[in-house]
C-alpha positions as CSV (number, residue, x, y, z in Angstrom):
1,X,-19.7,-0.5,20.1
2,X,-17.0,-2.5,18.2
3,X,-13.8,-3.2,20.2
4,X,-10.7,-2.7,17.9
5,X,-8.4,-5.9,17.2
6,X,-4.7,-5.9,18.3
7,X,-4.0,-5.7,14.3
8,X,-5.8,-2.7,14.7
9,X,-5.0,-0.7,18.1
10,X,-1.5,-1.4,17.2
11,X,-1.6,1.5,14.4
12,X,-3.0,3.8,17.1
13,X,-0.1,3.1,19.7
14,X,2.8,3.2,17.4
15,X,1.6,6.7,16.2
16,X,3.7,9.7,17.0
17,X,3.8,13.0,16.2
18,X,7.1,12.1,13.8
19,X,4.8,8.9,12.4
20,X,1.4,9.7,11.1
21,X,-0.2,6.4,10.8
22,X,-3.0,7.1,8.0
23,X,-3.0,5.7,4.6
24,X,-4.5,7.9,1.4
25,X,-5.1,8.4,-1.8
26,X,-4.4,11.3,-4.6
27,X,-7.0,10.9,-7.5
28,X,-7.1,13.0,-10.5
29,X,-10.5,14.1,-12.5
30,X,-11.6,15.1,-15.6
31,X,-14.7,17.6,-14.9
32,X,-17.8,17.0,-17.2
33,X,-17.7,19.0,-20.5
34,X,-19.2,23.0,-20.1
35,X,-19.2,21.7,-16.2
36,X,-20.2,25.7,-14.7
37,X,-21.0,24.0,-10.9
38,X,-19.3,24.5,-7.6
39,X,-17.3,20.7,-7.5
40,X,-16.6,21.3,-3.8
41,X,-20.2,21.7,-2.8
42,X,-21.3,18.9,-5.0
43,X,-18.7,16.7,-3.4
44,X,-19.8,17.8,0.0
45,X,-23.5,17.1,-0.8
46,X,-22.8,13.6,-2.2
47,X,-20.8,12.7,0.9
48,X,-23.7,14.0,3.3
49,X,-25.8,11.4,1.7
50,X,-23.5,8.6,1.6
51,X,-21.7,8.9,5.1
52,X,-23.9,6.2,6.3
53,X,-22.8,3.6,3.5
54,X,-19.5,2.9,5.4
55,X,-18.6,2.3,9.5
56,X,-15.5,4.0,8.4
57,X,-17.0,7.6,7.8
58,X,-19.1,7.9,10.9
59,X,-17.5,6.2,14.1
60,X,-14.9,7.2,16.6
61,X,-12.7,6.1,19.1
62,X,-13.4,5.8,22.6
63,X,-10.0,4.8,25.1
64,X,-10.1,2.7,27.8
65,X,-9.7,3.3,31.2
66,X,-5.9,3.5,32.0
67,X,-5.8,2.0,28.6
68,X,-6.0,-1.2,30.3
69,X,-7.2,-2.9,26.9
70,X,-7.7,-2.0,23.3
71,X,-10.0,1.0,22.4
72,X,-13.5,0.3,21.1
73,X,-15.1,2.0,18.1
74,X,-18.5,3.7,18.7
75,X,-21.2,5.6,16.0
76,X,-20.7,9.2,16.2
77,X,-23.8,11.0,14.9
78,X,-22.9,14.5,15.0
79,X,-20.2,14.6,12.5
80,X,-19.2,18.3,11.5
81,X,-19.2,17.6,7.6
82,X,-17.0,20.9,6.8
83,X,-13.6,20.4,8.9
84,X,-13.9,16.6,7.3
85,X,-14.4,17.4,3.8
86,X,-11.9,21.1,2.8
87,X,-11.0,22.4,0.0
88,X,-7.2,24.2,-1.2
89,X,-6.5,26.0,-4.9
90,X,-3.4,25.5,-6.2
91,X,-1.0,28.9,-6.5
92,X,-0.3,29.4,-10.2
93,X,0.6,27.8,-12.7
94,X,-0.9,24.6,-11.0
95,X,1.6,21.6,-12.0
96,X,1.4,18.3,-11.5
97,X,4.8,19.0,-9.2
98,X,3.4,21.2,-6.6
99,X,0.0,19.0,-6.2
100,X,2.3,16.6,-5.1
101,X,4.6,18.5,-2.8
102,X,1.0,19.9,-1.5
103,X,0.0,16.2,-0.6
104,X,3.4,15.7,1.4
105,X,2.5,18.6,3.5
106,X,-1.5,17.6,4.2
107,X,-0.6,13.9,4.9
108,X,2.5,15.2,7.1
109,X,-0.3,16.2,10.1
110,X,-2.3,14.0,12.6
111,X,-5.8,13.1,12.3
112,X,-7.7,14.6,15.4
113,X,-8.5,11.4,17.3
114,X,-11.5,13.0,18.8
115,X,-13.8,13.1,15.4
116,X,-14.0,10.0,13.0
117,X,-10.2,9.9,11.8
118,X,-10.3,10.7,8.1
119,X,-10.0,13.9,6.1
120,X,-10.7,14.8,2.4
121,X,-9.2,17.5,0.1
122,X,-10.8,18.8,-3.2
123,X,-8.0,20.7,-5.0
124,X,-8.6,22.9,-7.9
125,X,-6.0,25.3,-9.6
126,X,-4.4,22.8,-11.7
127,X,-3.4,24.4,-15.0
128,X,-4.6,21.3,-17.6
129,X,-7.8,22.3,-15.8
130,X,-8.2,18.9,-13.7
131,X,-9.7,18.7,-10.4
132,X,-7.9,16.4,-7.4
133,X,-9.2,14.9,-5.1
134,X,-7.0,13.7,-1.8
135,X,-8.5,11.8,1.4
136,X,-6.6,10.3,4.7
137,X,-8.1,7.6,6.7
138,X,-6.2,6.4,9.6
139,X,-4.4,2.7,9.0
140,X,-6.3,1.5,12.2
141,X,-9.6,1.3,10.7
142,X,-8.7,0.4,6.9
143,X,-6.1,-1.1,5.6
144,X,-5.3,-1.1,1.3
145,X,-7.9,-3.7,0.1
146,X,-10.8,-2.3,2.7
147,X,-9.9,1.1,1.2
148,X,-10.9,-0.2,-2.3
149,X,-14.1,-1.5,-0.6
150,X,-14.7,2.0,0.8
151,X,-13.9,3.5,-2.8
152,X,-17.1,1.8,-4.5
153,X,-19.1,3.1,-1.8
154,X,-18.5,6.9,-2.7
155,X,-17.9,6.0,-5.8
156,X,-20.0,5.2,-9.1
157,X,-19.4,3.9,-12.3
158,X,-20.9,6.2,-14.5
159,X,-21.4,9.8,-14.9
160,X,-24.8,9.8,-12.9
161,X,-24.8,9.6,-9.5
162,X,-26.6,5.9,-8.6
163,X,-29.6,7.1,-5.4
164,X,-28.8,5.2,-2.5
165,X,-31.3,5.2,0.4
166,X,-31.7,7.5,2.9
167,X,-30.2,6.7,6.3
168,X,-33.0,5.2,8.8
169,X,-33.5,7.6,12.6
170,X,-31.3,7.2,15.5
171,X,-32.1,6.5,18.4
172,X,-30.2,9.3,20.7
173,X,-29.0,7.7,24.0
174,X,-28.2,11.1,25.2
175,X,-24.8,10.1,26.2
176,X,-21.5,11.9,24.7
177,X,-18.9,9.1,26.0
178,X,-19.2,5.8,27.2
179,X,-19.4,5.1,30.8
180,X,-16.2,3.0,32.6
181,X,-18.3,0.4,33.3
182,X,-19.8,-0.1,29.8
183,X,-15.9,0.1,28.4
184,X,-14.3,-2.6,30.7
185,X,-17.3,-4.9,30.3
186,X,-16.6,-4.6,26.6
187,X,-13.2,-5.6,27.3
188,X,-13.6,-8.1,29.3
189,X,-16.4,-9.8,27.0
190,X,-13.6,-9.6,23.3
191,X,-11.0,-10.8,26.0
192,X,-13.0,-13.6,26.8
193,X,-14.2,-14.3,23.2
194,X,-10.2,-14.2,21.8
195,X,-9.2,-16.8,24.0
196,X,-12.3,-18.7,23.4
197,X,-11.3,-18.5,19.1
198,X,-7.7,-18.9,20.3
199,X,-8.2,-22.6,21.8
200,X,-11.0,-23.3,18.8
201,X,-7.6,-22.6,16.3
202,X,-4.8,-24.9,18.2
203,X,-5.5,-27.6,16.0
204,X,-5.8,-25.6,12.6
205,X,-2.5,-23.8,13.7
206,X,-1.2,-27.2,14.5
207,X,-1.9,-28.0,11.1
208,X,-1.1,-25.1,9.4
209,X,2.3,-24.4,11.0
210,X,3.3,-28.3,10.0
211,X,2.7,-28.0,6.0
212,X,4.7,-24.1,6.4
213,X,7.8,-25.9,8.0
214,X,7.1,-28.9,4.9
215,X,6.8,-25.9,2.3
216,X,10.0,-24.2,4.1
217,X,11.6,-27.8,3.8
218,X,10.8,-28.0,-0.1
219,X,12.6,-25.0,-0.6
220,X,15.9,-25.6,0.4
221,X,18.7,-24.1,-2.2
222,X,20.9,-26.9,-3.9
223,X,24.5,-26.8,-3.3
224,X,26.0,-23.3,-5.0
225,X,22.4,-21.8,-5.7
226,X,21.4,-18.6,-4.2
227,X,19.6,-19.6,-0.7
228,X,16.1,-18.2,-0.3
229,X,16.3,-18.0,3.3
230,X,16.9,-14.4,4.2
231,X,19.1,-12.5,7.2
232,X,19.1,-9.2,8.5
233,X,19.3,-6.4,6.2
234,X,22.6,-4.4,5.6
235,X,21.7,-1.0,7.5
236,X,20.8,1.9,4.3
237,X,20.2,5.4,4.9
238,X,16.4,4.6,4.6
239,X,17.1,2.5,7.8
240,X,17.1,5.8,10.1
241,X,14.6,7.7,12.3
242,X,12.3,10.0,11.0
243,X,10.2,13.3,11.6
244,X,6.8,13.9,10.3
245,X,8.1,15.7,6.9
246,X,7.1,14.1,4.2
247,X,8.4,14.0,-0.2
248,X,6.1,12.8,-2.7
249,X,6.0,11.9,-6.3
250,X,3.7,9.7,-8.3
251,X,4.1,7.6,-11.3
252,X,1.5,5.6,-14.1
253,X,2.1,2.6,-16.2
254,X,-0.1,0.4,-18.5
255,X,-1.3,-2.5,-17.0
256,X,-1.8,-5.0,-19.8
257,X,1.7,-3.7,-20.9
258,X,3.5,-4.9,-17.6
259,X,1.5,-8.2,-17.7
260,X,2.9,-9.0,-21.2
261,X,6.7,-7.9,-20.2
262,X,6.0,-10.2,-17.2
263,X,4.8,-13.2,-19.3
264,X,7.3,-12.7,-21.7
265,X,10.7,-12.5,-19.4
266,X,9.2,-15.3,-16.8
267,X,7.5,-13.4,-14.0
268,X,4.4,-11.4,-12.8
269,X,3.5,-7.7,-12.6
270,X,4.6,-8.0,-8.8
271,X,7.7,-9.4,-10.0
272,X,8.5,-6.6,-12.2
273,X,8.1,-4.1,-9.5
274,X,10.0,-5.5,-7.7
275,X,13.3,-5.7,-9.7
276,X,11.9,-2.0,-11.1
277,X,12.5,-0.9,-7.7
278,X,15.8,-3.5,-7.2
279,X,17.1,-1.5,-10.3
280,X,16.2,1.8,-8.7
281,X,17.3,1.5,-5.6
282,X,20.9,0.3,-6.4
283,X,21.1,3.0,-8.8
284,X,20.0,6.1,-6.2
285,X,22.2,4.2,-4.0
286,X,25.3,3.4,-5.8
287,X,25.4,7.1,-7.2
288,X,26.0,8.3,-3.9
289,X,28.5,5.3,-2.8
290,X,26.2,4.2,-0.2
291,X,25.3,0.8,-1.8
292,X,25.9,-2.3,0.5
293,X,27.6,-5.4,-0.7
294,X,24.8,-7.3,0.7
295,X,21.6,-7.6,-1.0
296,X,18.7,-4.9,-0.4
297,X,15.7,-6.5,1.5
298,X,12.6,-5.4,0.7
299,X,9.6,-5.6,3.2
300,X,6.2,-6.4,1.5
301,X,2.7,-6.5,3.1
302,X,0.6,-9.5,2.2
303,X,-3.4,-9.4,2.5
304,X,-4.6,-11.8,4.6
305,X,-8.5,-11.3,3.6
306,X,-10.6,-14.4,2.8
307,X,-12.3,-13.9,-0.7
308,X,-15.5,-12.0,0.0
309,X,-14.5,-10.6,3.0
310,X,-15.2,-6.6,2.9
311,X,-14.7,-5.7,6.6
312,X,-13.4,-2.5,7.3
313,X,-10.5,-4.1,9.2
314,X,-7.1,-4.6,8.9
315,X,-6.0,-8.1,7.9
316,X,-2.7,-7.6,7.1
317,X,0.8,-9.4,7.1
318,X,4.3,-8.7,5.9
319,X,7.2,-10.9,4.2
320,X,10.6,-10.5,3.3
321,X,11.9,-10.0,-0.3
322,X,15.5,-10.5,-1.8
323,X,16.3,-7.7,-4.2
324,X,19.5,-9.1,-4.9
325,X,21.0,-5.8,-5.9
326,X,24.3,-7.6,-5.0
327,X,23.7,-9.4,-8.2
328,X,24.9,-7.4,-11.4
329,X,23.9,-10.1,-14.2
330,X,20.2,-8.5,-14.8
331,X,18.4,-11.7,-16.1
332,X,19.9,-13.8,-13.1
333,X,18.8,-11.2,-10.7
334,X,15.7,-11.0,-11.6
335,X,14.8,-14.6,-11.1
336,X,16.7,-14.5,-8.0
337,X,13.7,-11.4,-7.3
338,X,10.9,-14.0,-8.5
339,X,11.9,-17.1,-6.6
340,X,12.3,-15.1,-3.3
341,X,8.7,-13.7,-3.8
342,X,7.0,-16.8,-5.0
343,X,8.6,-18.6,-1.8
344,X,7.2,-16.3,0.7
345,X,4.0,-16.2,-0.8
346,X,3.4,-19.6,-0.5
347,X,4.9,-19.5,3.4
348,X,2.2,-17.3,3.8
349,X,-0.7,-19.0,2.2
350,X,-0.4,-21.9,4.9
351,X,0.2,-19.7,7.8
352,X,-2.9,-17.7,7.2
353,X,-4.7,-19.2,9.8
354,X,-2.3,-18.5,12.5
355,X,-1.2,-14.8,10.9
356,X,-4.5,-14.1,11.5
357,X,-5.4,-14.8,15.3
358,X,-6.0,-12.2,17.6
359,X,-4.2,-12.1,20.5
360,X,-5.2,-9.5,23.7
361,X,-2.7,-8.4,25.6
362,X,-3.5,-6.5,29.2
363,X,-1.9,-3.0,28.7
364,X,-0.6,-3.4,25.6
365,X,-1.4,0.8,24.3
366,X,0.6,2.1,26.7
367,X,3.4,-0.2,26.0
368,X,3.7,-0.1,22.5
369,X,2.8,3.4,23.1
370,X,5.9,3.8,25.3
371,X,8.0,1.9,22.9
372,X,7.4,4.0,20.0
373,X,8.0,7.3,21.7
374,X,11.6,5.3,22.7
375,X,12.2,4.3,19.0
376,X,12.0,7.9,17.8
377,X,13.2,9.6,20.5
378,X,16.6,6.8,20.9
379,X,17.2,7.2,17.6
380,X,17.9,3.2,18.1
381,X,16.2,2.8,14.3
382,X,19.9,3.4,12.7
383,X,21.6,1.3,15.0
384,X,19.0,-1.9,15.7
385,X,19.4,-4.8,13.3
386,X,17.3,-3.9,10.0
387,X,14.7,-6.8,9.0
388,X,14.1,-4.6,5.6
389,X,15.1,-1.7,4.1
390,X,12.0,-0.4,2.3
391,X,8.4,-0.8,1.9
392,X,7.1,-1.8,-1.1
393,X,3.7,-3.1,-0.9
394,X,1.1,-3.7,-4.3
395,X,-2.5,-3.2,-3.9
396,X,-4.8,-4.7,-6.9
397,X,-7.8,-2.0,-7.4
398,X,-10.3,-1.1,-9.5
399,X,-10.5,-2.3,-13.2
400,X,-12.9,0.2,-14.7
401,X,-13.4,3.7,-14.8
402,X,-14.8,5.4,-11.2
403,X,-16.6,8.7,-11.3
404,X,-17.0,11.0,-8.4
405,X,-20.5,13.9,-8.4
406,X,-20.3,13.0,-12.3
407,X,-16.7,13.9,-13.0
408,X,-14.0,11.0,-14.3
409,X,-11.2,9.8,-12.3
410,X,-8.7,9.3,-14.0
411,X,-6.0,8.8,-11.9
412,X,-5.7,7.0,-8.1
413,X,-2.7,7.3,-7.1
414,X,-1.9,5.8,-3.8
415,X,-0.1,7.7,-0.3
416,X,1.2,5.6,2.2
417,X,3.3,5.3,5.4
418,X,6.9,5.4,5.9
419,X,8.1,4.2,9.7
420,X,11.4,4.7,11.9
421,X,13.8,2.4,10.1
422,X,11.7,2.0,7.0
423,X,11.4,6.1,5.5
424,X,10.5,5.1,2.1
425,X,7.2,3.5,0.8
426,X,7.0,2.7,-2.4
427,X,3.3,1.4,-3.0
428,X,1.9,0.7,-6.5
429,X,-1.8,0.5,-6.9
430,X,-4.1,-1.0,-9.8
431,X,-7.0,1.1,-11.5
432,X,-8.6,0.9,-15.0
433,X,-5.8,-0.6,-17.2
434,X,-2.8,1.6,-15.2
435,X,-0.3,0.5,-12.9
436,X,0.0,3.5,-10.4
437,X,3.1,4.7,-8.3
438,X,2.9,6.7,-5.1
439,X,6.6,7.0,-3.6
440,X,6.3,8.3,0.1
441,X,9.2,9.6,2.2
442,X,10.8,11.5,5.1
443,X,11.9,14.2,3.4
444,X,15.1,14.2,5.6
445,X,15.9,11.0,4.0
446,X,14.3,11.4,0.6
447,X,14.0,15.3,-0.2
448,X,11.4,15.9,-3.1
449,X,14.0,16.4,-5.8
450,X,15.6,13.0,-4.8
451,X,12.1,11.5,-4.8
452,X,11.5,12.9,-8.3
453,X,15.1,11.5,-9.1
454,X,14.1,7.8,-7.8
455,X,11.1,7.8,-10.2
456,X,13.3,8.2,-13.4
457,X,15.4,5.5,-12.0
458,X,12.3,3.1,-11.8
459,X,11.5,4.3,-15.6
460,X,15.1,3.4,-16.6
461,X,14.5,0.4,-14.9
462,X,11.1,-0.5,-16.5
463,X,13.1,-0.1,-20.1
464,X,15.9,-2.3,-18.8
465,X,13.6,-5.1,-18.2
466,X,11.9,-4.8,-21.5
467,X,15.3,-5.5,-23.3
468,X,16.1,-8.6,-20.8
469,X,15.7,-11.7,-23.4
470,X,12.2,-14.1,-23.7
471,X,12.0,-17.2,-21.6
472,X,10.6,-18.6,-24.5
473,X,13.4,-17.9,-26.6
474,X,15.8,-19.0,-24.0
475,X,14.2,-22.4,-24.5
476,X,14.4,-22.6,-28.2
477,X,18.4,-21.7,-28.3
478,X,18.5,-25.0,-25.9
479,X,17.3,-27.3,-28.5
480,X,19.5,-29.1,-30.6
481,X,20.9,-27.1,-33.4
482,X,19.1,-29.9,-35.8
483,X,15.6,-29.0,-34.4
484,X,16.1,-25.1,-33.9
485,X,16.5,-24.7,-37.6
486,X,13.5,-26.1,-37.9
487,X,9.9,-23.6,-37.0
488,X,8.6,-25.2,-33.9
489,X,5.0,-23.9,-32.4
490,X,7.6,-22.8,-29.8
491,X,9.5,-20.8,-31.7
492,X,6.4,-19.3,-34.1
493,X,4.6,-18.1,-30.7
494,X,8.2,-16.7,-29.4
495,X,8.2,-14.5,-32.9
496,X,4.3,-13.5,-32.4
497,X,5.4,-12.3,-28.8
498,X,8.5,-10.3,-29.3
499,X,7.2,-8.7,-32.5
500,X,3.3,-8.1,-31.7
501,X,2.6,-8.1,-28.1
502,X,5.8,-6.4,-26.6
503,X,5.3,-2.6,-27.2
504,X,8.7,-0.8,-27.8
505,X,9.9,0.8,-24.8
506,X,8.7,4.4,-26.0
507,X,5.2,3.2,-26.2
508,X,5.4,1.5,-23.0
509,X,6.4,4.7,-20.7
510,X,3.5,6.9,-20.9
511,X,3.8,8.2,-17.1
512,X,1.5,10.4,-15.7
513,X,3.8,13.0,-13.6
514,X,3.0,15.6,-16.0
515,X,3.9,19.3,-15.2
């Protein structure tokens, strides 16, 4: 019995039937040549042996009493392998387009809180003769970096299927649920253990929150620069309540590509996608005349994980990010993009200790439960102040090839979770030398074609930053006249960069979302 953390619970009591809170995946295989076999049943038969590798797969919820505390997790040994693991075949001809729109509609649809809350989909019918492969898992018991963990437990990295060893023989206690007494002793012990860890922390977070406020301090905006400390967000159309529909549409990138173009124009791969999506955004928005004069805000999760650390928890924080889409001059708006994300970040990295701490509150599921049932039902999402306007959040994966009952994966594209007053997710995850997309929506906000419509705006981005000029070169055309006639190193490795290790823009767009 493993009592849930407020991080958590709190994905359980903000769900509603409008707000699935489970994260996924969409991956995309490559059967093995002359491959004759069922690939459902082998799936099914590899995940029967594995279930055991991962407290994710086999444990369930149990609620407290009057939810007077935070529900505990407990090992469920009876798990009905069929409902968990389904099947679907595309109808003809099988594109890439209605896989997707199929994804919107299974990740729409709660998980059933009574069984271990994940689901998995093998999808056949697709017309280049590809097999796909979708799983949900709800948010409260994995967040995006303990869902990589998870992936290297069902998956291998080769063709044939690695033996793992056989789970050891339960002991049955004979008892379906927990009794009240065994719950509210569990309680009361992780009550009594959080305050314990609370006062241990007073004076790291004494500490901690001292050099943030210094760090804060240091980055204070000179006289007529662009300030880095952020307000609310100017209210959007993504700022609204939403139902349970959901639009989705996927998008691939190289990798190394990205991390050369970030190099070369004086940022990072996160810093690309951000001002991709800066781009983007303004664009979809401006099209329609519903662009703010105030900059877009973008809220971004931030792992919180120690190194090592591959607990099947969430440990998760969010920061604020200036798109400065109220910014026109590209090259200035991009830095603007990188300074804002480089200050939170290192906010963050001395408040980690005190992000962290877990704090119980008596009563606490049915109030947030409460709240969110008022959030959705108030519609008070498009009127409250907005902190943000969108999710974009980027999860570092897998750098090699994963295969899955001997077939290649080939593609892992992620699924997320839009929220009342945040209806598009835009999460990028990496895997083997790509850069993957997965745009999530309310549908009411962001209908499929619109979501289609936003990823050509983030590939119209992607080849407006590759013609933004190289900080390198900016440096050289600073130099004295005298010296830039002259071939400095400088300027030699600026002509090996812009001639041999930036790709043209054609050679750099080779997306995925083939039909």
């Amino acid at each position: 019995m493993d009592q849930l953390s407020s991080m958590d619970a709190s994905f359980l009591h903000l769900e509603t039937p409008e707000t699935p809170m489970h994260v996924g995946s969409l991956m995309i295989f490559d059967l093995p040549e002359g491959y004759q076999g069922d690939y459902y049943e082998d799936v099914k038969e590899m995940l029967g042996k594995r279930l055991h590798l991962s407290a994710l797969l086999n444990r369930k919820l149990a609620q407290m009493p009057f939810q007077l505390a935070e529900p505990v997790w407990t090992e469920d040994d009876d798990i009905e392998l069929d409902y968990h693991v389904r099947t679907v075949t595309l109808r003809r001809p099988g594109t890439m387009a209605q896989l997707e729109q199929l994804v919107a509609r299974l990740h729409a649809s709660l998980l059933d809180r009574s069984r271990p809350l994940w689901e998995m989909y093998v999808i056949d019918g697709l017309e280049n003769g590809q097999v796909a492969f979708y799983t949900k898992a709800h948010h409260s018991g994995v967040d995006g970096k303990a869902g990589v963990e998870l992936a290297k437990v069902l998956y291998d990295v080769s063709p044939k299927m690695r033996e793992v060893p056989p789970p050891r023989r339960k002991r049955a206690s004979g008892q379906y649920q927990l009794g009240v007494t065994e719950l509210l002793q569990a309680a009361a012990n992780n009550a009594a253990q959080q305050y314990r860890k609370l006062a241990e922390l007073l004076p790291t977070a004494a500490k901690a929150l001292g050099t943030a406020a210094t760090v804060m301090a240091s980055q204070r905006s000179q006289k007529g620069e662009r300030s880095l400390s952020l307000g609310l967000a100017p209210k959007t159309v993504f700022n609204d309540s939403i139902t349970n529909q959901r639009s989705y549409s996927t998008m691939s990138l190289p990798l190394a590509d990205i991390k050369v173009l970030g190099k070369r124009v004086g940022g990072t791969v996160n810093t690309i996608v951000m001002a991709m999506c800066s781009i983007a955004l303004q664009r979809f928005l401006a099209e329609r005349g519903l662009l703010p004069k105030e900059a877009l805000i973008a809220m971004v999760p931030v792992s919180l994980r120690a190194e090592g650390d591959k607990a099947m928890n969430n440990q998760v924080s969010a920061v604020r990010v200036d798109l400065a889409t109220d910014i026109d001059d590209l090259p200035t708006r991009f830095k603007a993009i990188h300074a804002s994300s480089e200050a939170a970040k290192a906010v963050v990295r001395e408040l980690k200790p005190v992000l962290g701490v877990d704090v119980p509150i008596t009563g606490s599921p049915w109030l947030m439960t409460g709240l969110a049932s008022l959030l959705g039902r108030s519609n008070l999402a498009s009127r409250m102040p907005a902190a943000g306007n969108v999710l974009i959040s980027n999860v570092p994966g897998p750098g090699q090839h994963l295969y899955m009952a001997g077939a290649r994966m080939v593609h892992y594209f992620p699924v997320s979770i839009p929220y009342h007053g945040s209806a598009l997710n835009i999460t990028v995850h990496s895997y083997a030398g790509l850069l993957e997309f997965g745009l999530t929506a309310c549908r009411r906000v962001l209908s499929q074609d619109e979501s289609y419509e936003m990823i050509e705006h983030l590939r119209a981005a992607l080849r407006e930053i590759e013609a933004l000029p190289s900080v390198e070169a900016e440096i050289v055309e600073l130099q004295p006249a005298a010296q830039a006639k002259a071939p400095s190193a400088t300027a030699a490795s600026v002509t090996v960069i812009q001639t041999d290790e930036v790709p043209p823009a054609a050679a750099n767009d080779k997306a995925s979302r083939a039909s």
